[in-house]
N, C-alpha and C positions, 0 to 999 in steps of 0.2 A: 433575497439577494444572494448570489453567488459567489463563491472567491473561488478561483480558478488552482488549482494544486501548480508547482512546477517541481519538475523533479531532477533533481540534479543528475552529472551524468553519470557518476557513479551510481545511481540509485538504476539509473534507466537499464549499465550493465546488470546489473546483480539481477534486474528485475528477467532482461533478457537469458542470462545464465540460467535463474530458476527453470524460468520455463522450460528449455532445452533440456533440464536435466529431469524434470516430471513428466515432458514428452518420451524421454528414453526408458523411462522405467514403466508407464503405462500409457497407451494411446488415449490421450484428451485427457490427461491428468494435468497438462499446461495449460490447454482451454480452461480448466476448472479453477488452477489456482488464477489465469488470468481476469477470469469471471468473477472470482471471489475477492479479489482487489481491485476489481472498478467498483466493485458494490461499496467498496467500503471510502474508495477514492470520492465517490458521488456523494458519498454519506457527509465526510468531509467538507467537500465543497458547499456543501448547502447547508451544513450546520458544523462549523471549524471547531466551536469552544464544546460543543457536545465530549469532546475527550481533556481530560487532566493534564493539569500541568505539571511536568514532573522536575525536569531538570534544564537552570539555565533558559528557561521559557522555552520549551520546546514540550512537544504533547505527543502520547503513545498513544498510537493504535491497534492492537494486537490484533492478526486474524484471527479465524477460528479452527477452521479447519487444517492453515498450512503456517511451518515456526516460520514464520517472518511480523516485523513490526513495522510500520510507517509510521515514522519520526518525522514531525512539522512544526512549523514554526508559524503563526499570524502575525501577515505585516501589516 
């Protein structure tokens, strides 16, 4: 079974921000980090409780390659 991510809109800016701003500093560096967070989106979606609960019932997902975390919550 699937649970679908939604992402709120600030998340969707910062997400857009990033890219642009790894696009600017090497060509396909936004591809990469956007590659690297569907992988992890997908991850997510097909197996939610796979990450810790940390705070407030909410679960971190750190990437690996790029400093960002994806903060979620299971409803």
């Amino acid at each position: 079974m699937s649970f679908p991510l939604v992402f709120k809109e600030e998340a969707q800016r910062d997400i857009s921000e990033a890219y642009k701003w790894y696009e600017s500093k090497l060509t396909n560096l936004g591809d990469s980090f956007l590659s690297e967070l569907e992988s992890y989106v997908s991850t997510i979606e097909r197996e939610p409780q796979i990450f810790q609960v940390r705070k407030a019932n909410r679960r971190y997902c750190p990437l690996k390659r790029f400093p960002y975390v994806i903060v979620y919550e299971i409803e």
